[in-house]
OpenMM code with the backbone's topology and positions (N, CA, C; nanometers):
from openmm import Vec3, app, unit

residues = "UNK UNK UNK UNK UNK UNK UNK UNK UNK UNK UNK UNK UNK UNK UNK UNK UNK UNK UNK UNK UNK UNK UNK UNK UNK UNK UNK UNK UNK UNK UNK UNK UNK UNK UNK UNK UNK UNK UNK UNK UNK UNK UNK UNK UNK UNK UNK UNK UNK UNK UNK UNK UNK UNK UNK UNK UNK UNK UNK UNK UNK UNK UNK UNK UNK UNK UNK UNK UNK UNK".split()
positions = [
    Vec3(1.8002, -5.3069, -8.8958),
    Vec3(1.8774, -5.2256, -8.9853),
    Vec3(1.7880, -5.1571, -9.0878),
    Vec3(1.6601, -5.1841, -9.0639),
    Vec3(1.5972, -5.1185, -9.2127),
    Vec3(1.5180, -4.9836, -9.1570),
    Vec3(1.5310, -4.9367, -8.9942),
    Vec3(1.5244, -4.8366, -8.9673),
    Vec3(1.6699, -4.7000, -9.0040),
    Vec3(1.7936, -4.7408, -9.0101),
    Vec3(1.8837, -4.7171, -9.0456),
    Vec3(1.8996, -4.6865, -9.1863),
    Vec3(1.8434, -4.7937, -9.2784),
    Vec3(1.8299, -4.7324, -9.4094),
    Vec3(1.7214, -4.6521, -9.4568),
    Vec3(1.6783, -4.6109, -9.3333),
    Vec3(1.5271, -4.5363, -9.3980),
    Vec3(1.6244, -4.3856, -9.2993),
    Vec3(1.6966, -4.3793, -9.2923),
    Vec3(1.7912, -4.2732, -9.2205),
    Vec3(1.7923, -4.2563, -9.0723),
    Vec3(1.6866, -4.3398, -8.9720),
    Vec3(1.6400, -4.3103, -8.8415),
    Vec3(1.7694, -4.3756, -8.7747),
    Vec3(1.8166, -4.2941, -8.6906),
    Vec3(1.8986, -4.4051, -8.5558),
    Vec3(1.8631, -4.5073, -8.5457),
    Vec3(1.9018, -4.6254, -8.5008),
    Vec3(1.8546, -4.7468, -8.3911),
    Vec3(1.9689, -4.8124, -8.3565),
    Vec3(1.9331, -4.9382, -8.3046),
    Vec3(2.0531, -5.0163, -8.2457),
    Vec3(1.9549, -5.0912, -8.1471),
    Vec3(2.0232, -5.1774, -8.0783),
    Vec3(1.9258, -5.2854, -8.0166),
    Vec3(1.9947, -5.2773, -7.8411),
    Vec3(1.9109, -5.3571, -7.7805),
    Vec3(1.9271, -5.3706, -7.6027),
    Vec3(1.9111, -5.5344, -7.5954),
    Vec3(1.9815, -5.6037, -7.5427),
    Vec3(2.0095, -5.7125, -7.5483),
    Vec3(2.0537, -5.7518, -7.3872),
    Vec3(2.0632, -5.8763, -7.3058),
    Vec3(2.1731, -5.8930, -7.1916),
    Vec3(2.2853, -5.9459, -7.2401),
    Vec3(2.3744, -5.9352, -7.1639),
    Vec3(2.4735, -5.9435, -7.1791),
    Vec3(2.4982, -6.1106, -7.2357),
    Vec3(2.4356, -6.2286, -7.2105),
    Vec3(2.4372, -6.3307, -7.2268),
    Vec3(2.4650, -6.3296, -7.3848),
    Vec3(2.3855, -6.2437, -7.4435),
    Vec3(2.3811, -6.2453, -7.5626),
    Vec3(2.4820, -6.1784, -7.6858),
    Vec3(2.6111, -6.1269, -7.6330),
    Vec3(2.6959, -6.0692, -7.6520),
    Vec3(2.7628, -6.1235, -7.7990),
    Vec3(2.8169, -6.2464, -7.7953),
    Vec3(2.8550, -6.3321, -7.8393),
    Vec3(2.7673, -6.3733, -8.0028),
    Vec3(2.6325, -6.4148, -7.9492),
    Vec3(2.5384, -6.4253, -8.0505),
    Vec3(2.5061, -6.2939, -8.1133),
    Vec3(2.5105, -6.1903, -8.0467),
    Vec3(2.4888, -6.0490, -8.1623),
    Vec3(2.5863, -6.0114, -8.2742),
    Vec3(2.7402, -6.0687, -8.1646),
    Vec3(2.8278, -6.0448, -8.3031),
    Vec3(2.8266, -6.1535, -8.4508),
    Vec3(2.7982, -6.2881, -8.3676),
    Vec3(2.7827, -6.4199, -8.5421),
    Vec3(2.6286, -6.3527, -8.5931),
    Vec3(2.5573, -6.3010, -8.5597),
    Vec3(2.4713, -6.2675, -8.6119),
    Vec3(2.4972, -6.1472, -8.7268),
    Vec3(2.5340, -6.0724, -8.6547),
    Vec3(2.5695, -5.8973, -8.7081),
    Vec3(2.6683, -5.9626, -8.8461),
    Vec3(2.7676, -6.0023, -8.8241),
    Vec3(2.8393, -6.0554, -8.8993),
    Vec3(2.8418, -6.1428, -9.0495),
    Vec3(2.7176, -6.2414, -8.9917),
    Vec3(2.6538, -6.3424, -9.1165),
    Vec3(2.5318, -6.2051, -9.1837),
    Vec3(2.5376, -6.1286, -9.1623),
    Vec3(2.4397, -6.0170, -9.1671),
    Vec3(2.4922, -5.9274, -9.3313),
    Vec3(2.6496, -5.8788, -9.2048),
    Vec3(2.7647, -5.8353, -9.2774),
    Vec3(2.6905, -5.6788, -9.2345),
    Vec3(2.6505, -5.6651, -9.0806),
    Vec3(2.6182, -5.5553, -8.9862),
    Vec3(2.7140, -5.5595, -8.8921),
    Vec3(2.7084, -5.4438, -8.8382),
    Vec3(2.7287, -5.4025, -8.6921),
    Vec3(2.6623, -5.3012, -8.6280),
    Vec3(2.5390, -5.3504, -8.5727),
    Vec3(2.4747, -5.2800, -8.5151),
    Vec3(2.5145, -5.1955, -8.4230),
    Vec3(2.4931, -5.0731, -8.3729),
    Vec3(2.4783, -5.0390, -8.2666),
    Vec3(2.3841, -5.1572, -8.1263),
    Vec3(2.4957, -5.1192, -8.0377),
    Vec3(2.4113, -5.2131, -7.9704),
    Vec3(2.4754, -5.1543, -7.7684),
    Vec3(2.3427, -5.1965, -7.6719),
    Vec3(2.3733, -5.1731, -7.5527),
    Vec3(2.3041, -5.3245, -7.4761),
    Vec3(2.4298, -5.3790, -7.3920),
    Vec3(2.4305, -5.4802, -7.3434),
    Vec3(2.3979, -5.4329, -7.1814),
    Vec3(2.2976, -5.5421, -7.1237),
    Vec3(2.2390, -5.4864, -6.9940),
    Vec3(2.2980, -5.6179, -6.9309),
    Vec3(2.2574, -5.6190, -6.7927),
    Vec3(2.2358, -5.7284, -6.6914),
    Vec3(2.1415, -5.8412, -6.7326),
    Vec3(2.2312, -5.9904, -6.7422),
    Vec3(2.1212, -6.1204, -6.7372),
    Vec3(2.1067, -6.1678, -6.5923),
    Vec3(2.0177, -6.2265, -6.5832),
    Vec3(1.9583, -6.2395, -6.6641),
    Vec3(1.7742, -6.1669, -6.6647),
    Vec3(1.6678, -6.1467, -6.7570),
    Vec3(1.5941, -6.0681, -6.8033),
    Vec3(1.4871, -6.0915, -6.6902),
    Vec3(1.3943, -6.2634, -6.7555),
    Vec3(1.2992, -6.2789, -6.7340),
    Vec3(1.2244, -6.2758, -6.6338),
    Vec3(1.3416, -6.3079, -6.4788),
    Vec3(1.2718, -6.3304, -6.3659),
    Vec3(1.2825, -6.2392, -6.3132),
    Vec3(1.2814, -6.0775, -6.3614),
    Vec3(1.3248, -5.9801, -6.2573),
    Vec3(1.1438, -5.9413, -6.2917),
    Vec3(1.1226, -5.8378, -6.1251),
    Vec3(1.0332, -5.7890, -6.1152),
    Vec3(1.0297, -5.6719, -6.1986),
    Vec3(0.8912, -5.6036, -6.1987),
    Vec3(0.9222, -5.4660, -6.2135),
    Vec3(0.9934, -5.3750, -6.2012),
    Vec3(1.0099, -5.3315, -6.0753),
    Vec3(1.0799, -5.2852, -5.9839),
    Vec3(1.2398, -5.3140, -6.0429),
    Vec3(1.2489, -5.3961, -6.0699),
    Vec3(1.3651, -5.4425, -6.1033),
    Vec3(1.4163, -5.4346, -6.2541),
    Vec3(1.3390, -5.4268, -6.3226),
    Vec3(1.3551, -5.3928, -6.4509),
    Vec3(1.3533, -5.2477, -6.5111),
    Vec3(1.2662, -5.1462, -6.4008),
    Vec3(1.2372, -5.0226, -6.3935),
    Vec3(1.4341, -4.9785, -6.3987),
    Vec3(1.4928, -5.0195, -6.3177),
    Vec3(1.6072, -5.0337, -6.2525),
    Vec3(1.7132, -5.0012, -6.3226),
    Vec3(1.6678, -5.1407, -6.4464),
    Vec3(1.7604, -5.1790, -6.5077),
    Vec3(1.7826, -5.0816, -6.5917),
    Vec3(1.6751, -5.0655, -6.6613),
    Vec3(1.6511, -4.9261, -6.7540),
    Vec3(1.7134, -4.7886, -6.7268),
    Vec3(1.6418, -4.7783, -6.6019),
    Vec3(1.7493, -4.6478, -6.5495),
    Vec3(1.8934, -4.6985, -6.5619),
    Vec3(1.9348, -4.7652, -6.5323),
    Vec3(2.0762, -4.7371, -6.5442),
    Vec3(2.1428, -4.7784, -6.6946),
    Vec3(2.0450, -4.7589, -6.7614),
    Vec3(2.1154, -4.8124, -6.8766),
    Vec3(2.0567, -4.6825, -6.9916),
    Vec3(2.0043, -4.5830, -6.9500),
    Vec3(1.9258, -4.4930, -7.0013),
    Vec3(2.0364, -4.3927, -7.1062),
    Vec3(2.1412, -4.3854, -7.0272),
    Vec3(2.2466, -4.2949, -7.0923),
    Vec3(2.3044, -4.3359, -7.1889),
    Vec3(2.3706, -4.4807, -7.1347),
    Vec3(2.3763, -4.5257, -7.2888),
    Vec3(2.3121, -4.5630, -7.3872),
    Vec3(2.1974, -4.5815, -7.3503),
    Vec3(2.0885, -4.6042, -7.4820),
    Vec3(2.0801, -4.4926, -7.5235),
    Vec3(2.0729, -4.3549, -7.4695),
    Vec3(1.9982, -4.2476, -7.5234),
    Vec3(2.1334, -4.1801, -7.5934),
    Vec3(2.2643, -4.2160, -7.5803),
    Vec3(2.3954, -4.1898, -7.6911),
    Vec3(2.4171, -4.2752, -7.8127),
    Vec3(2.3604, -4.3781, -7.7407),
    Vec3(2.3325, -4.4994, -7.9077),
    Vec3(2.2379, -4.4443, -7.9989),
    Vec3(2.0914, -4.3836, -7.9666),
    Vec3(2.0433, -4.3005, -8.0318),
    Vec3(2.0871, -4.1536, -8.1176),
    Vec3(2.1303, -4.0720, -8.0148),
    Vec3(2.1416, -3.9651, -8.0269),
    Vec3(2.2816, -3.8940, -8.0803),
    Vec3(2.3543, -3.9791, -8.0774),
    Vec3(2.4947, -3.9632, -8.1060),
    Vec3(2.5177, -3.9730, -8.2822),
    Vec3(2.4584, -4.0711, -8.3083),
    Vec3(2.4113, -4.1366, -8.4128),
    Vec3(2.3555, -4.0028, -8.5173),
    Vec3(2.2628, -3.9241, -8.4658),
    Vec3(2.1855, -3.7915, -8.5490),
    Vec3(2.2972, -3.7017, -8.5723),
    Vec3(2.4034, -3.7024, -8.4727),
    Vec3(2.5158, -3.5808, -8.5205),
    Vec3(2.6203, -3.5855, -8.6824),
] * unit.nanometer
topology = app.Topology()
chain = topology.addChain("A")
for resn in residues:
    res = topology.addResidue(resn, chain)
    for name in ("N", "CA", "C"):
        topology.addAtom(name, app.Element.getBySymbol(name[0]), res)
């Protein structure tokens, strides 16, 4: 959030596992981030596979950004 108060977009990428914990977090915060939830789980995917993930998650990251400047 302290990119936000310096005026820049952000918001975070998280899996989905973590859904739950972003909101008690955001909350005890007294935030609500922008936020885009992907496929869990992370660690054991290949490249290839993470390349993947990204792509398909590109649009909505890049409206969590960009939407945000309007």
């Amino acid at each position: 959030m302290d990119l936000e108060s310096r005026g820049l977009p952000s918001g975070f990428i998280a899996s989905r596992e973590f859904v739950d914990a972003a909101a008690a977090q955001g909350k005890s915060l007294g935030i609500t981030p922008e936020s885009v939830f992907v496929a869990h789980p992370i660690q054991d995917r290949t490249d290839e596979e993470m390349a993947q993930l990204a792509l398909s998650s590109i649009d909505a990251i890049t409206a969590m950004i960009c939407e945000k400047r309007q």
